[in-house]
Residue, then its C-alpha position, 0 to 999 in steps of 0.5 A: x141852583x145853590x139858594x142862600x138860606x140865610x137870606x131868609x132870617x133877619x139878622x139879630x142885633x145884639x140888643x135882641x140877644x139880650x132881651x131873649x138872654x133875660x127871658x130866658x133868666x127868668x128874672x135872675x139879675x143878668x149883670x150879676x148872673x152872667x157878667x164877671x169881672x176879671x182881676x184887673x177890672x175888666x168886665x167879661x160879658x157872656x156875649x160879644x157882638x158885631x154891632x158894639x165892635x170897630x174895626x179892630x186893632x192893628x196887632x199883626x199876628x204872626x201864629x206861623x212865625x213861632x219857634x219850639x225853644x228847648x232851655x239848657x242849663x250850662x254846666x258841663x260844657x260838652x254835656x250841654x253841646x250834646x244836648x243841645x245838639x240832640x235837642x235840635x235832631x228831636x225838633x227844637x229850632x231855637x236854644x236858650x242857654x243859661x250861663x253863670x260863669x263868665x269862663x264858660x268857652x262860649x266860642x266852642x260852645x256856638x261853633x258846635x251847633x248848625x247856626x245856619x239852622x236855629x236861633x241863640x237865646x243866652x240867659x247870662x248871670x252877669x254883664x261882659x263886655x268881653x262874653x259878648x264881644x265873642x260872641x258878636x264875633x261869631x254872629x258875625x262871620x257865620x250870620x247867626x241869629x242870636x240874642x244876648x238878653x241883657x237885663x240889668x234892670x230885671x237883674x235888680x228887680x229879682x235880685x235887689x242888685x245890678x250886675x258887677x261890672x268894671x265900668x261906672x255902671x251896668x248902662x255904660x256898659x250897655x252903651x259901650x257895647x250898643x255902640x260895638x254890637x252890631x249883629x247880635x240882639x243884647x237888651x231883654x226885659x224879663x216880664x216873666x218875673x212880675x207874672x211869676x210874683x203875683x202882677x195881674x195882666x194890666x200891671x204886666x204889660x204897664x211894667x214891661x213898657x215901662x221897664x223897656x222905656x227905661x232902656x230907650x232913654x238911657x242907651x243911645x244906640x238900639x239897633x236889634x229886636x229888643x226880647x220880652x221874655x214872658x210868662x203866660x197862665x191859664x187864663x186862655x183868652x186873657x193870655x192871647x189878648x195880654x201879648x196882643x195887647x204888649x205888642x200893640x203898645x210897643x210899637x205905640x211907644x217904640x216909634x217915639x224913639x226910633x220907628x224901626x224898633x222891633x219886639x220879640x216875645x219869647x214866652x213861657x208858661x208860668x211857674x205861678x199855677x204849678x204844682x208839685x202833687x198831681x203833677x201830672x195835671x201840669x201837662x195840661x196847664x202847659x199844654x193851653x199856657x202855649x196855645x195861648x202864646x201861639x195864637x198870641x204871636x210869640x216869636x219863640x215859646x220855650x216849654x216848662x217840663x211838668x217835673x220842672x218844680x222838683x226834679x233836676x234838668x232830664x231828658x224825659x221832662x224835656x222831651x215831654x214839654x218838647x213833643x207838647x209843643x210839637x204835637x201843637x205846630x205838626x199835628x194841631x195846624x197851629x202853624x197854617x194861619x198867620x192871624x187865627x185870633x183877629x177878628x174875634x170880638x172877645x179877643x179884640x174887645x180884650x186885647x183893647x180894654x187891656x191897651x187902654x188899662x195898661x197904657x194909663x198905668x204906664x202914663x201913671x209910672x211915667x208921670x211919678x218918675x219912672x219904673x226906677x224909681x218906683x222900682x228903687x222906691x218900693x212902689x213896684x214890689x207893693x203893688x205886685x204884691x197887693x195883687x198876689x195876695x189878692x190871688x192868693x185870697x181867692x185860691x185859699x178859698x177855692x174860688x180859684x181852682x187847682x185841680x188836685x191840690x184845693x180841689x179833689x186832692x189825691x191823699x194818697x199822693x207821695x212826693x217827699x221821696x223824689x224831690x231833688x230840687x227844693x220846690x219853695x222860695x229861698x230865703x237868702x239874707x244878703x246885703x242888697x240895694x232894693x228888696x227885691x221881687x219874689x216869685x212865690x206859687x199859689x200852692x207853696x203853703x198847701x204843699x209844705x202842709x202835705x210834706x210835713x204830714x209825710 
C-alpha cells in the first residue's frame, strides 16, 4: 500500500516562508534586499503564494491555438507567390503580406495559394475600397480565413497623417466597407508601435484599448475578430502576463459595445532590444519573445529574422526565425496544453496588477477626451517618450544589460561591410498633421559610435 508522505509535513503559510527568508538575510533589509519594482510600478516578490492568492482570473488561454506566420514584403508579385508558396511547404501556416502599392493583382495573388490551408494577414500602405472589395470576394467564394488589417488611427500615429482616400475621411471609409465587408476581418491596432518606441506594459495595454475604442464608437457595424498586432520583449513573465492581461480588458470592454467582439493577437517580437553587433545573440532574444507569446495565447506569432536590422528580406533569415518557431510547437510541446500559464501565482498576480493599472489609465485617457485627442494633442507621444527615456537611462548605465553590446561587447565585431539596410531611424522632413511616434532601439547610439570607428 502506496503511503502519502506529505501528510506527514504540515503545510507552510506564507508568513513562515517569510519569517525563515529574513532569518536566512541575516539582517539585510527583505523589502530592499529581494522585492524590485518593475517600470510600470509593480512590486515583484521573491515568493507568490497560495494563502495571498483568489481564485484566479478568466483569460482563456489557448497556447495550442497559435499559428507560425511567415512576413513577406510584396514587391515582385510572382517572386512573393513563390515564396510564399515555399514558405508554407517549409511549415508556415499563416502569411502576412505587406503591400505598398494599390495595383498590386491581389486576385492573383490569393488564387495562387492553398486558402483552404492557412491564414491571410494583409499589412496595407493605403485604405481602398475597391482592394478590399477583391479581396472580400475571394474570402467569399473559396471560405478563406483573412484579415484586412485596417489601422487608420496607427497610420496617423506612425506617420503624423491619415491615409488618403476619396471619401470625407478614413472612418467613412471604414463605415462603408463595414457595412459591404461581411467575410473578411478589415480593423487592426497596431500595438507593436507604442512597445517598439519606448511605452511600458501599462501604457501598452491602456493604449491599445483605447485606440480599439475609438473604432467602437465611430464604425457602426463590426462583424469580424478585431487584430492586435503586438510587439513582445524579454521580459518573460512580464510579456505572458502583458497579453493575458489585454485580452481580459478586451472582453471587459468589448461586451459593452456588442457581446460577440472577438480579439485576435497576432504578435511579434520586438525590434526595441535588437542589435546589430553580436547579432547572434538575437537568436535568443526571439527565441523567449515567442515562448512568451505562445504561453500568452497569441492566435499567430510571426518570427523576427536575427538579421532583420541589417539585411534585406532572404531566405536564410526567414528560415532561421521559421524553424525557431517550429522547433517550439513540434519538438518543445508548446502545443500539447491549452493553459500552461493558468494558475501560476506570479503570472496571475502579474497579469492582474497589470489589469487593474491599465484599466485606470484607459479610464483616465477616456475621461480627457479620448486617445485622438491625446494622440492629436501630443499627450500620447510625451508620455511614450518619458518612459523610453527612462529605459534608455537604465541601458546607458548598464543596469539593463544587452549582451554584447553595454555588456562584454566583441571589439573586434565588424558590421560596416554588410549592411544592406540603414539600421537607425530616419529622419524625413515632411508636412504632417501630428509629430508622429518614432520607434528607436536601445542601442542605436552605441552602435553608430562603433560604425564610425570602423
Amino acid at each position: 500500500m502506496k503511503k502519502n508522505l506529505f501528510h506527514e509535513f504540515e503545510p507552510v503559510s506564507s508568513k513562515k516562508w517569510k519569517q525563515q527568508i529574513q532569518f536566512e538575510l541575516k539582517g539585510a533589509d527583505y523589502n530592499e534586499t529581494l522585492i524590485w519594482n518593475s517600470p510600470e510600478d509593480i512590486k515583484v516578490k521573491p515568493f507568490y503564494h497560495a494563502d495571498e492568492f483568489d481564485n484566479g482570473l478568466s483569460t482563456n488561454t489557448k497556447a495550442t491555438a497559435f499559428q507560425i506566420c511567415q512576413n513577406i514584403f510584396v514587391h515582385d508579385l510572382e517572386k512573393s507567390i513563390s515564396r510564399a508558396n515555399e514558405s508554407i511547404e517549409r511549415g508556415a501556416e499563416s502569411l502576412r503580406f505587406t503591400i505598398e502599392d494599390e495595383k498590386t493583382d491581389v486576385i492573383k495573388l490569393l488564387n495562387s495559394l492553398p486558402l483552404d490551408k492557412i491564414t491571410i494577414y494583409f499589412h496595407l500602405s493605403f485604405i481602398s475600397i475597391d482592394f478590399v472589395n477583391k479581396i472580400e470576394t475571394i474570402s467569399q467564394h473559396k471560405k478563406a480565413t483573412i484579415f484586412c488589417n485596417l489601422d487608420p488611427i496607427g497610420q496617423l500615429a506612425k506617420d503624423g497623417n491619415w491615409f488618403s482616400t476619396v471619401e470625407k475621411d478614413n472612418f467613412e471609409t471604414l463605415n462603408l466597407l463595414s457595412n459591404t465587408v461581411t467575410k473578411s476581418a478589415i480593423l487592426s491596432i497596431d500595438g507593436s508601435l507604442y512597445q517598439n518606441a519606448g511605452a511600458n506594459m501599462v501604457q501598452q495595454i491602456a493604449y491599445c484599448l483605447s485606440h480599439a475604442n475609438e473604432y467602437f464608437n465611430r464604425i457602426s457595424t463590426i462583424n469580424q475578430p478585431i487584430v492586435f498586432q503586438i510587439a513582445v520583449g524579454t521580459n518573460y513573465f512580464f510579456e505572458i502576463a502583458k497579453l493575458r492581461a489585454l485580452r481580459l480588458l478586451f472582453h471587459l470592454i468589448a461586451k459593452e459595445f456588442n457581446p460577440t467582439f472577438e480579439c485576435h493577437l497576432l504578435v511579434s517580437p520586438t525590434k526595441r532590444n535588437k542589435t546589430l553587433y553580436d547579432y547572434n545573440v538575437n537568436l535568443l532574444r526571439t527565441t523567449t519573445e515567442c515562448m512568451s507569446a505562445i504561453l500568452g495565447g497569441a492566435d499567430g506569432i510571426a518570427n523576427l529574422p536575427y538579421d532583420a536590422l541589417y539585411h534585406k528580406d532572404n531566405e536564410f533569415g526567414d528560415r532561421i526565425a521559421r524553424n525557431q518557431l517550429l522547433i517550439l510547437k513540434g519538438e518543445s510541446y508548446f502545443d500539447k496544453v491549452n493553459n500552461p500559464s493558468d494558475g501560476s501565482y506570479y503570472i496571475e498576480s502579474l497579469t492582474q496588477q497589470l489589469a487593474e493599472k491599465s484599466l485606470a489609465l484607459f479610464k483616465d485617457i477616456e475621461a480627457n477626451g479620448g486617445f485622438l485627442k491625446q494622440l492629436n494633442n501630443g499627450i500620447i507621444k510625451r508620455k511614450i517618450q518619458e518612459s523610453a527615456d527612462k529605459e534608455q537611462e537604465l541601458f546607458n548605465s548598464g543596469k539593463e544589460v544587452l549582451l554584447g553590446t553595454n555588456k562584454y561587447p566583441n571589439k573586434d565585431d565588424k558590421m560596416k561591410h554588410d549592411l544592406e539596410l540603414f539600421p537607425f531611424v530616419k529622419m524625413k522632413p515632411r508636412k504632417a498633421l501630428i509629430t508622429p511616434i518614432i520607434e528607436r532601439r536601445l542601442a542605436e547610439k552605441i552602435e553608430q559610435e562603433r560604425l564610425e570607428k570602423e
